[in-house]
C-alpha positions as CSV (number, residue, x, y, z in Angstrom):
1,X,-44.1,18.3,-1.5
2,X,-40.5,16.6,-2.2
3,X,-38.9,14.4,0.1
4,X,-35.6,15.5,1.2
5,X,-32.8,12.8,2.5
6,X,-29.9,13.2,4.4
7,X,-27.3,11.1,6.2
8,X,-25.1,12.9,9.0
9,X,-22.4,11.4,11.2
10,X,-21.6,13.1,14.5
11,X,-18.3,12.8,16.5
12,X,-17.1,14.2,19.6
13,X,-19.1,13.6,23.3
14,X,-22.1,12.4,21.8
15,X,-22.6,9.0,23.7
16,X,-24.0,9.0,27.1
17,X,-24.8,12.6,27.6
18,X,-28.3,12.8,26.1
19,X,-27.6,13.3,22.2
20,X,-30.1,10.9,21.1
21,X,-33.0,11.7,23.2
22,X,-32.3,15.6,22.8
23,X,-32.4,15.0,18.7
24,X,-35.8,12.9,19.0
25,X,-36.9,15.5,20.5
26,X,-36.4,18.6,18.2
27,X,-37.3,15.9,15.5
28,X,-40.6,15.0,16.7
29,X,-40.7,19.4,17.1
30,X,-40.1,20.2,13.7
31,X,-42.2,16.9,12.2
32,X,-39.1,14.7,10.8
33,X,-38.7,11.1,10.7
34,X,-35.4,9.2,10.5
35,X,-33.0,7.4,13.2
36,X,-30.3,7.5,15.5
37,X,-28.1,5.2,16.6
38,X,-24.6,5.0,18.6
39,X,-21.5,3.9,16.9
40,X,-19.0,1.6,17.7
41,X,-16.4,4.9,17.0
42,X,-17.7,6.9,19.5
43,X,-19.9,8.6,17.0
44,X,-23.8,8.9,16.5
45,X,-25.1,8.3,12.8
């Protein structure tokens, strides 16, 4: 099977109200690999 990539950036309240944790989880879910991480913006990438 081919690997797909992709980069998103996500603005708005995203920091401090559980975006992270709640992307890990429907991640781990739906068997993808990657990263978040907060942003000195404001943002999550």
């Amino acid at each position: 099977m081919a690997s797909i990539c992709t980069m998103a950036w996500v603005y708005g309240s995203v920091q401090g109200v559980g975006f992270r944790y709640s992307t890990q989880r429907e991640a781990l879910q739906l068997g993808l690999t990657g990263y978040a991480r907060n942003l000195d913006d404001g943002g999550v990438e």
